[in-house]
FIDRENKE-996377 format. One record per residue: x, z, y of N, C-alpha, C in turn; residue number from 1. Coordinates in Angstrom, 3 decimals, padded with zeros to 6 digits. Example, Ala and Ser with C-alpha at 12.3 -4.5 7.8 and 13.67 -1.06 7.14 Angstrom:
// FIDRENKE-996377
NODE        n.u        n.w        n.v       ca.u       ca.w       ca.v        c.u        c.w        c.v   pos
NODE    013.190    007.800   -005.690    012.300    007.800   -004.500    013.200    007.800   -003.300     1
NODE    012.850    007.080   -002.250    013.670    007.140   -001.060    012.900    007.870    000.030     2
// end
This chain:
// FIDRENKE-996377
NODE        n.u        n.w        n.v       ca.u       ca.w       ca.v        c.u        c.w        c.v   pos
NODE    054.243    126.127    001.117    054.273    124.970    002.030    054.579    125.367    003.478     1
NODE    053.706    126.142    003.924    053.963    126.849    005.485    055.766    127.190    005.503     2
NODE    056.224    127.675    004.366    057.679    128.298    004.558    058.537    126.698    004.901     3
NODE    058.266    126.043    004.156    059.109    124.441    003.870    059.286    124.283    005.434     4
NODE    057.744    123.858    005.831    057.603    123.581    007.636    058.798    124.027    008.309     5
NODE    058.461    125.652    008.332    059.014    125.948    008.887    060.770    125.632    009.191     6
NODE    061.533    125.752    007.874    062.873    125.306    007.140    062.652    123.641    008.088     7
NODE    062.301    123.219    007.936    062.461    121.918    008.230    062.073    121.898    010.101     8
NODE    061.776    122.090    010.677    061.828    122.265    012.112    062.812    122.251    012.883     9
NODE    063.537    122.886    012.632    064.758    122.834    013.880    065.686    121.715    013.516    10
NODE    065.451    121.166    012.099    065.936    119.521    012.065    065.707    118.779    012.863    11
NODE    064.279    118.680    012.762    063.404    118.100    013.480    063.743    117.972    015.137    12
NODE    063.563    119.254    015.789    063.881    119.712    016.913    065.508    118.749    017.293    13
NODE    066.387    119.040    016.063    067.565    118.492    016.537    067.768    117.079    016.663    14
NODE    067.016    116.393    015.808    066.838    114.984    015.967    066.539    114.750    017.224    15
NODE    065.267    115.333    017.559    064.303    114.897    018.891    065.318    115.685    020.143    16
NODE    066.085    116.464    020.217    067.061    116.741    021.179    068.221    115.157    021.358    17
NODE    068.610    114.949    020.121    069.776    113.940    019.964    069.073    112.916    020.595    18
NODE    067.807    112.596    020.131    067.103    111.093    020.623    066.655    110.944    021.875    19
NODE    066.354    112.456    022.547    066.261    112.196    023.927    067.481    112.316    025.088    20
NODE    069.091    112.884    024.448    069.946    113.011    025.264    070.389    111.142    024.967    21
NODE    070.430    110.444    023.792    070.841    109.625    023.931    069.948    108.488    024.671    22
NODE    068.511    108.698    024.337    068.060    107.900    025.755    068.668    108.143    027.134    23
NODE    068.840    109.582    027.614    069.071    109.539    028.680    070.281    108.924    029.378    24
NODE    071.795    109.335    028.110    072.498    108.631    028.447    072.395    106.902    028.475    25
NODE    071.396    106.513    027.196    072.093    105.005    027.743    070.546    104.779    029.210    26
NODE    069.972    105.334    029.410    069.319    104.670    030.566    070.236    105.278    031.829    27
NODE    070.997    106.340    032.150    072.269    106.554    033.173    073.157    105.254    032.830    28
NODE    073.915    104.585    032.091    074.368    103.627    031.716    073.825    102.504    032.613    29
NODE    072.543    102.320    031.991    071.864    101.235    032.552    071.823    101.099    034.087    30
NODE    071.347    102.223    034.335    070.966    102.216    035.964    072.317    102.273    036.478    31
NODE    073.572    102.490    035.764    074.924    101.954    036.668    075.320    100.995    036.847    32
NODE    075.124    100.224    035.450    075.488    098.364    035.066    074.550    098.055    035.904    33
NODE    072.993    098.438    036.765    072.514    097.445    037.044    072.337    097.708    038.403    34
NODE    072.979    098.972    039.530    073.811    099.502    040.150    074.510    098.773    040.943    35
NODE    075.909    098.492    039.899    076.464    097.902    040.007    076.501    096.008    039.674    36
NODE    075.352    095.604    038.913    075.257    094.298    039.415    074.598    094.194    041.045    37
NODE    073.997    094.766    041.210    073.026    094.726    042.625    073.787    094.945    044.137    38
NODE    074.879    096.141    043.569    075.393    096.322    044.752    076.700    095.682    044.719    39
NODE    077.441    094.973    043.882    078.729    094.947    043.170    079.966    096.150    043.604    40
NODE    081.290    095.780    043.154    082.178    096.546    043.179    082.709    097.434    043.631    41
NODE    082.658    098.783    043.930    082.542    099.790    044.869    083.509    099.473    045.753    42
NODE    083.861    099.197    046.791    085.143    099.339    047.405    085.898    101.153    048.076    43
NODE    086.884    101.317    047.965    087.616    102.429    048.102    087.648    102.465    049.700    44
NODE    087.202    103.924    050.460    086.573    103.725    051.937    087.681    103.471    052.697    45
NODE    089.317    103.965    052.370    090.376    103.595    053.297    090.837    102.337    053.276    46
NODE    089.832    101.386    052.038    090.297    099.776    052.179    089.199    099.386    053.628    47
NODE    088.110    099.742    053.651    087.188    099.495    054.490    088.018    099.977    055.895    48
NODE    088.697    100.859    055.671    088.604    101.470    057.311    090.143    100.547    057.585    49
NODE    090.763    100.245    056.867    092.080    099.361    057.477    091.466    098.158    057.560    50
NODE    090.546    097.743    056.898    089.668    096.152    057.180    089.255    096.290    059.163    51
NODE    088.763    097.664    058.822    087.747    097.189    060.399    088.689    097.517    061.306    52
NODE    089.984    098.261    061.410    091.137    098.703    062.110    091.814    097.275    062.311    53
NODE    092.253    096.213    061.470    092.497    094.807    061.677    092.196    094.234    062.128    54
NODE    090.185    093.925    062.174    089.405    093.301    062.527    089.470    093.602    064.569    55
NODE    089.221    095.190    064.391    089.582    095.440    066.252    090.904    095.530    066.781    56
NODE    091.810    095.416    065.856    093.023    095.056    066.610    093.396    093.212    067.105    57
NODE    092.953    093.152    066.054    092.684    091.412    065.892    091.580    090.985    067.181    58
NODE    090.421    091.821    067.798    089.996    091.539    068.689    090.426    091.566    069.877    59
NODE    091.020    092.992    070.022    091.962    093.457    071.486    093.125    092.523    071.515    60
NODE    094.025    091.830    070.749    094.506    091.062    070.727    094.357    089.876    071.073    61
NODE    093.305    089.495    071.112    092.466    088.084    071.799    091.980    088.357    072.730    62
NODE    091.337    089.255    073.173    091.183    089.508    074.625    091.989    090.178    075.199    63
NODE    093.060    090.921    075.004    094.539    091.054    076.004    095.289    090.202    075.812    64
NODE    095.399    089.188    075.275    096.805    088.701    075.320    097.370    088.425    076.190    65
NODE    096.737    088.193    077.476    097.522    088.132    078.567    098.513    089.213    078.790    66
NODE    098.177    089.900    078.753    098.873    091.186    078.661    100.148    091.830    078.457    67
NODE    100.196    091.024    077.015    101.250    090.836    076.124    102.013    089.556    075.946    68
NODE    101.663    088.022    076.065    102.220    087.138    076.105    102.076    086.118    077.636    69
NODE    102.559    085.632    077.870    102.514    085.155    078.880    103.016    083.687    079.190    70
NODE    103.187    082.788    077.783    103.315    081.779    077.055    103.723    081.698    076.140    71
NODE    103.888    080.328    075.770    104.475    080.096    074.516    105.282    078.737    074.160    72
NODE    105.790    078.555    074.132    107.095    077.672    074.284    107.528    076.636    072.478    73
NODE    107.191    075.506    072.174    107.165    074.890    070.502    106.490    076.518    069.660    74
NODE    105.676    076.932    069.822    105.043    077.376    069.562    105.283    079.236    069.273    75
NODE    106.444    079.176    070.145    107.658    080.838    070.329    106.863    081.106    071.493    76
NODE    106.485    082.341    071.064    106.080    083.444    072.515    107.150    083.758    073.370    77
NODE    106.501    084.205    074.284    107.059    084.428    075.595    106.646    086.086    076.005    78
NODE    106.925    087.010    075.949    106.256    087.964    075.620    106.501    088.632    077.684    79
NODE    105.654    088.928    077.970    104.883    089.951    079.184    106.853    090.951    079.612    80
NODE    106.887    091.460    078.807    108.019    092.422    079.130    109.281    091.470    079.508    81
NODE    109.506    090.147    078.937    110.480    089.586    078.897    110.559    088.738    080.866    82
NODE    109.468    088.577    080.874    108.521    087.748    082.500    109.210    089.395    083.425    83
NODE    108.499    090.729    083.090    108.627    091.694    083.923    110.426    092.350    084.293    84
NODE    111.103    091.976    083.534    112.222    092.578    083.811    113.114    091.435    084.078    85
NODE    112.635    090.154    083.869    113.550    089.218    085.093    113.438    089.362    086.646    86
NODE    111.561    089.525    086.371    111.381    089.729    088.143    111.771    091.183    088.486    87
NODE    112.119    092.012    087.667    112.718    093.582    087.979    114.305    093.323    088.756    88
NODE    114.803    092.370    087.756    115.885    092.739    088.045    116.544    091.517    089.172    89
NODE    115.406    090.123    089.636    115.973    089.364    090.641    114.911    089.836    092.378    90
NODE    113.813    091.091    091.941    113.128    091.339    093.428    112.614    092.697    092.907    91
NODE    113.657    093.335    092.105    112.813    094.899    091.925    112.722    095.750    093.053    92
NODE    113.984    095.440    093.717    114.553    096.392    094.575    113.502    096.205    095.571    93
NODE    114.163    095.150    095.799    113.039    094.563    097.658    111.703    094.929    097.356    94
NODE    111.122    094.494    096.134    109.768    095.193    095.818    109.213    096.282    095.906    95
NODE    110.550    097.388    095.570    109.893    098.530    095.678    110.531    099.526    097.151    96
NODE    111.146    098.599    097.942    111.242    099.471    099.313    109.892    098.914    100.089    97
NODE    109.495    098.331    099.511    108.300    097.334    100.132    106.838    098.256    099.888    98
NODE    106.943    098.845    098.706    105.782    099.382    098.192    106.031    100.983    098.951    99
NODE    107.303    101.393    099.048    107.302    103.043    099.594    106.857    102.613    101.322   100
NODE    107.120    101.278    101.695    107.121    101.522    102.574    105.200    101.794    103.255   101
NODE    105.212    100.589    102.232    103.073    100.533    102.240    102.448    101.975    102.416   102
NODE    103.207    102.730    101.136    102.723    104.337    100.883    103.071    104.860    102.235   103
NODE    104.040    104.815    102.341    104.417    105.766    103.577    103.225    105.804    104.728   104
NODE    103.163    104.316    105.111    102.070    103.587    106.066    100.743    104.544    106.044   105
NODE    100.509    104.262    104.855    099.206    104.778    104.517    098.850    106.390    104.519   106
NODE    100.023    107.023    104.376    100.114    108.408    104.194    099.638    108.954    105.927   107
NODE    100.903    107.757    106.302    100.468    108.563    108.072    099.284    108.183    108.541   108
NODE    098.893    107.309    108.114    097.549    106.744    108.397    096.377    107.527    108.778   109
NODE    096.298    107.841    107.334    095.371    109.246    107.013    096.359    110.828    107.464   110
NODE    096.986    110.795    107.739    097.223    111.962    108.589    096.769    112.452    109.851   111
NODE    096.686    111.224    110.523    096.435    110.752    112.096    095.058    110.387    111.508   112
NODE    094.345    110.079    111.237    093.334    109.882    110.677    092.757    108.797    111.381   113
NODE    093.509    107.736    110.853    093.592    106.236    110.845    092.823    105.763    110.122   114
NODE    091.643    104.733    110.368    091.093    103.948    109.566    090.715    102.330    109.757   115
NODE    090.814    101.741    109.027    090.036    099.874    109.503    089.286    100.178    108.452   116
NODE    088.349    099.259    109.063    086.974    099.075    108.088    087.128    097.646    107.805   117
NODE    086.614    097.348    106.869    086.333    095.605    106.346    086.033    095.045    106.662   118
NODE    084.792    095.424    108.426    084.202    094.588    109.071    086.206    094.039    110.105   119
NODE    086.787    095.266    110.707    087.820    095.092    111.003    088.311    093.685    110.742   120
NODE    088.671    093.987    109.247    089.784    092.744    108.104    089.331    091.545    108.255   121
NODE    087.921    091.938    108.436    086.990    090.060    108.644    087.298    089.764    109.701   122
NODE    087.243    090.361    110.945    087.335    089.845    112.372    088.627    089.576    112.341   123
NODE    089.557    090.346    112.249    090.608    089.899    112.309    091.341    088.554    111.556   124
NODE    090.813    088.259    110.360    090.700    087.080    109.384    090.291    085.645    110.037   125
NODE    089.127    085.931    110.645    088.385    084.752    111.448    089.194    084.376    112.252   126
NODE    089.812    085.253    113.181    090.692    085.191    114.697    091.713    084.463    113.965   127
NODE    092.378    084.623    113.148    093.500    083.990    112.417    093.134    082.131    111.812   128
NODE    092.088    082.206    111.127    091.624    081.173    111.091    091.520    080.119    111.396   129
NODE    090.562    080.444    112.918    090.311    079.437    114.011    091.525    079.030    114.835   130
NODE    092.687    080.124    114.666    094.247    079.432    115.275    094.683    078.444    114.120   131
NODE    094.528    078.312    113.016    094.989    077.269    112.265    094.852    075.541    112.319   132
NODE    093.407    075.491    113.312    093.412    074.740    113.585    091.334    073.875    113.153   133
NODE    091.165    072.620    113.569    089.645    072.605    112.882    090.179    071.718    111.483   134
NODE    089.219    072.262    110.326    089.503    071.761    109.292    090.102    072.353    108.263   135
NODE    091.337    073.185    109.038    091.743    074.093    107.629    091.266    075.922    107.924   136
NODE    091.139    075.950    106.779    091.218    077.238    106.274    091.699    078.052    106.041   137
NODE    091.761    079.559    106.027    093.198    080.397    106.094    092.859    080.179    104.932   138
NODE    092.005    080.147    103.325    092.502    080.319    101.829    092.908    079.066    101.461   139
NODE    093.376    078.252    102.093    094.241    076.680    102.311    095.229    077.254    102.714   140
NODE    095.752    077.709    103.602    096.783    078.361    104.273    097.229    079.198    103.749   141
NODE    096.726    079.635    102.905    097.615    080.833    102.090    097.954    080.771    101.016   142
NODE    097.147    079.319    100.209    097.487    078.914    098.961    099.034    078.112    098.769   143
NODE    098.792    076.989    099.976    100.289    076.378    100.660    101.195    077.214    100.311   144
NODE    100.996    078.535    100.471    102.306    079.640    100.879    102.291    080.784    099.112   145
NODE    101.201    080.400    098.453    101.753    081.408    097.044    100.604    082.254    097.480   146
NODE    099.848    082.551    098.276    099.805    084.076    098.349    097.784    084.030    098.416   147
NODE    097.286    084.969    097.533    096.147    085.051    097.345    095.007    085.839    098.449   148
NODE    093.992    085.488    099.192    093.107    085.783    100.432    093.095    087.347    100.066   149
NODE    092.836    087.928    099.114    092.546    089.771    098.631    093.711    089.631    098.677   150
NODE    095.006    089.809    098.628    096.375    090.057    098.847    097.027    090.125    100.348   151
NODE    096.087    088.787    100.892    096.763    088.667    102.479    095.749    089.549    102.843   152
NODE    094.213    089.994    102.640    093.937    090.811    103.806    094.045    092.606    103.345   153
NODE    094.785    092.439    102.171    095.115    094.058    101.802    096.570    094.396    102.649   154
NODE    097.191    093.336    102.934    098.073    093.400    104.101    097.862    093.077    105.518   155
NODE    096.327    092.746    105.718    096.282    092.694    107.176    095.334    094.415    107.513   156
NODE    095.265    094.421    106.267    094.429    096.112    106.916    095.496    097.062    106.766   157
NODE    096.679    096.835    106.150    098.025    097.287    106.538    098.682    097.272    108.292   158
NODE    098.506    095.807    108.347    099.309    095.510    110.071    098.393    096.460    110.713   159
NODE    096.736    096.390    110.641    096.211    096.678    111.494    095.488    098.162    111.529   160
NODE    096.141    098.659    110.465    096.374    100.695    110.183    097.776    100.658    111.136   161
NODE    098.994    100.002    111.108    099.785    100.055    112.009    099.988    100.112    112.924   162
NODE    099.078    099.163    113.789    099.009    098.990    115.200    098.367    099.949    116.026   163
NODE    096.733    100.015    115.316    096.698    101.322    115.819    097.201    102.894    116.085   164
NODE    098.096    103.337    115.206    098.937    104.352    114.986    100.102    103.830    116.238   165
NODE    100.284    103.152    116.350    101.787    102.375    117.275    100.914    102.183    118.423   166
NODE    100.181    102.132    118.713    099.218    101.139    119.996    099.276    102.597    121.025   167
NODE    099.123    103.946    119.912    099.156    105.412    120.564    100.553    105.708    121.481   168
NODE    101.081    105.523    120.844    102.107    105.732    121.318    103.259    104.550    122.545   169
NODE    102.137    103.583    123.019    102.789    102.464    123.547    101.995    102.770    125.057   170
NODE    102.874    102.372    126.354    102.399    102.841    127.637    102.665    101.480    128.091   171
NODE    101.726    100.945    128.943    101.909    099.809    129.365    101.920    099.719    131.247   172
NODE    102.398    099.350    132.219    102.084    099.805    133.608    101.671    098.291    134.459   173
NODE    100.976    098.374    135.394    100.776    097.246    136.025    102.047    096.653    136.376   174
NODE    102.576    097.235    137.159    104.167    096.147    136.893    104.635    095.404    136.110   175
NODE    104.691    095.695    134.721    104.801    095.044    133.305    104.092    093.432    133.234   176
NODE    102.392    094.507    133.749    101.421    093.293    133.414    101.802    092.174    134.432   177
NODE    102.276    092.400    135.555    101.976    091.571    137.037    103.532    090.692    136.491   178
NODE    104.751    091.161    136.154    105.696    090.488    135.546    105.547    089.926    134.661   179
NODE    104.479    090.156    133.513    104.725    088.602    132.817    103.654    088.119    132.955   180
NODE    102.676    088.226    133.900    101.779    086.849    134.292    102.673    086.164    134.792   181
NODE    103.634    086.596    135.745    104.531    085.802    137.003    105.688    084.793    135.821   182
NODE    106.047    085.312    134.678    106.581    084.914    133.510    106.415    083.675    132.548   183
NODE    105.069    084.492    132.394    104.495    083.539    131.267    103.539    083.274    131.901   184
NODE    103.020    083.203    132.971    101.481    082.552    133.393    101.119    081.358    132.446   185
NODE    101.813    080.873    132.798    101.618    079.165    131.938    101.015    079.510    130.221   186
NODE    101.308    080.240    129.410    100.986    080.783    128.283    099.781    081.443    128.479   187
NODE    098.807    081.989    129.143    097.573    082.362    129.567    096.508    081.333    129.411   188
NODE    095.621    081.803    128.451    094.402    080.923    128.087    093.296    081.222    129.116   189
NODE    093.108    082.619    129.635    092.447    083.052    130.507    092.747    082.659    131.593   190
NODE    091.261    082.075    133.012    091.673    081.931    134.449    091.181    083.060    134.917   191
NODE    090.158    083.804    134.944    090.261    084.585    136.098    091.215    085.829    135.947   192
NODE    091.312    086.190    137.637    092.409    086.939    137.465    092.686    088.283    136.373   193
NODE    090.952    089.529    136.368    091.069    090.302    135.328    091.299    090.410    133.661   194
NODE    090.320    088.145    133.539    091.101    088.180    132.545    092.476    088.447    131.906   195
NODE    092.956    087.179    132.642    094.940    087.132    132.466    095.374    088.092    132.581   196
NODE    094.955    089.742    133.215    095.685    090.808    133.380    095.189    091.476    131.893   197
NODE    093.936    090.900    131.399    093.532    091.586    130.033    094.348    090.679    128.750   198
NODE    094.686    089.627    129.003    095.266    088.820    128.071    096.756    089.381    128.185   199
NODE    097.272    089.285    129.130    098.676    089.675    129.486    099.125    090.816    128.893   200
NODE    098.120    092.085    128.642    098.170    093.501    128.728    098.108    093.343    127.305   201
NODE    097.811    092.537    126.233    097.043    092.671    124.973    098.737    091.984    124.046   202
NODE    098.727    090.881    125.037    100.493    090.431    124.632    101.410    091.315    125.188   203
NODE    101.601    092.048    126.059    102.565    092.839    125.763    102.321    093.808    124.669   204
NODE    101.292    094.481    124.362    100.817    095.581    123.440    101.687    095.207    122.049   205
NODE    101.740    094.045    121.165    101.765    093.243    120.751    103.591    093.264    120.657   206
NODE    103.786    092.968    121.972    105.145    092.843    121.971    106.084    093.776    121.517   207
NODE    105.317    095.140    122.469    106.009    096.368    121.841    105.982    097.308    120.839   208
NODE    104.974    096.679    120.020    104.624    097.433    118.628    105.286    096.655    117.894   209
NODE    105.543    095.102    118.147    106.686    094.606    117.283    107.961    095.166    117.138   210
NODE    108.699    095.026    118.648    109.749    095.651    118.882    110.032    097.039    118.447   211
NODE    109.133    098.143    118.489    109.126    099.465    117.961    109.075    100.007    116.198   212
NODE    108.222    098.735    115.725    107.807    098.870    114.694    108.787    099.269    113.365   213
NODE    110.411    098.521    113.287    111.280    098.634    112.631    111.790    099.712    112.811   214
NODE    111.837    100.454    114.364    112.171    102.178    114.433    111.466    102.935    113.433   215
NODE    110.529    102.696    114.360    109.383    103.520    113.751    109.193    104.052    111.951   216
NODE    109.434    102.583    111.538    109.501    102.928    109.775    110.703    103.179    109.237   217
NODE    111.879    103.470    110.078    113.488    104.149    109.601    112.769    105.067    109.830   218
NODE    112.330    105.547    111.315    112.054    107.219    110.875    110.988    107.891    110.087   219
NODE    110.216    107.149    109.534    109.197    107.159    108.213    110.353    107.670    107.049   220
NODE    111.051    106.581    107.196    111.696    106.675    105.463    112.859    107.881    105.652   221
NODE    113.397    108.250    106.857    114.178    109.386    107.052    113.447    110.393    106.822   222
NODE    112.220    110.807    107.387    111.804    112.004    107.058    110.964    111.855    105.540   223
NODE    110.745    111.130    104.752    110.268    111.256    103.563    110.984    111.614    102.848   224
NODE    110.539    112.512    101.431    111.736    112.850    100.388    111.290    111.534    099.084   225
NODE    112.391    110.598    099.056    112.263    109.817    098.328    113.688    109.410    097.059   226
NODE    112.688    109.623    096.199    113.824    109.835    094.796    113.190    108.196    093.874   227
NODE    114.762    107.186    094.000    114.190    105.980    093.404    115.285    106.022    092.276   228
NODE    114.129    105.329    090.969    114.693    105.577    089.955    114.906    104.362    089.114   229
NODE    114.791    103.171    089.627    115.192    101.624    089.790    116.560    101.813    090.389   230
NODE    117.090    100.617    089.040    118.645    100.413    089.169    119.023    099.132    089.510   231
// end
């Protein structure tokens, strides 16, 4: 009997091997079917990553579009590049002797070590103002004309980096002053006499930084090395 046992064991053994690999497989089975009911269908990760690549292009697209379109016409875009190279090619030019000339400005500026401050831009803003008259406003006055208040006073801290740089180089003599009180007296807001010689002295200043001013920036653009690459 003991011998039989024995003979018969590793049957045994093989059954109970078979019955526990096939539990294991069908409970791996199971826990995938139910896996996969819970989580459903795996998705493949480069479908995911062109989803969310759409999704943020699709965003930057809604918040630049200005950028890129710039209307739209029965429902045809108008696209940004098409707007930029009309105005290239009917004010590129003038635009950009306009802009070397700003640089230039600014270069000597800070050479000479030229500065306005913002309190400057304001005072000078106000003074402009109150000549317009009571009631209006220079950002009334400048709307009339196209042109935006941060635009006009990024060009008045331009005039007035200018003047000072030009104001150096301008000599004024009492003769001057005593000739155009005798001139223009009548144009004098000031009565007493040191005024009108301080008003007088401030309009000629004025006068001759105008008059000088168009020299002055030929010989800017003569001595600069400037390579333009607008046709």
């Amino acid at each position: 009997m003991p011998k039989e046992t024995k003979k018969n064991q590793p049957a045994t053994v093989d059954r109970a091997t078979k019955t526990q690999l096939l539990t294991s497989s069908d409970l791996s089975e199971e826990k995938h079917v139910w896996s996969r009911k819970r989580f459903g269908i795996k998705i493949p990760i480069f479908i995911l990553i062109l989803l969310g690549v759409i999704v943020v292009l699709g965003l930057l697209g809604f918040l630049l579009k200005d950028k890129f379109l710039v209307a739209t016409i029965n429902g045809r875009p108008v696209f940004r590049y098409e707007l930029d190279q009309r105005l290239t090619s009917t004010y590129g030019k003038e635009a950009l002797e306009n802009l070397i000339v700003e640089k230039l400005i600014k270069d000597e500026a800070k050479k000479r070590g030229v500065s306005v401050s913002e309190q400057d831009v304001e005072q000078e803003a106000k003074k402009l103002e109150k000549s317009l008259g009571e009631g209006v406003t220079l950002e009334d006055a400048l709307k009339f004309q196209g042109v935006s208040l941060a635009d006009f006073k990024k060009q008045l801290e331009l005039r007035l980096q200018l003047n000072k740089i030009l104001e150096k180089e301008i000599t004024i003599s009492e003769e001057e002053v005593t000739k155009f009180i005798e001139e223009n007296g009548k144009t004098l807001v000031a009565t007493g006499e040191a005024e009108r010689k301080t008003e007088a002295r401030k309009q000629l200043k004025e006068q001759k930084i105008n008059e000088s001013l168009q020299t002055w920036i030929e010989g800017l653009l003569a001595k600069a090395k400037i390579t333009r690459f607008l046709k």
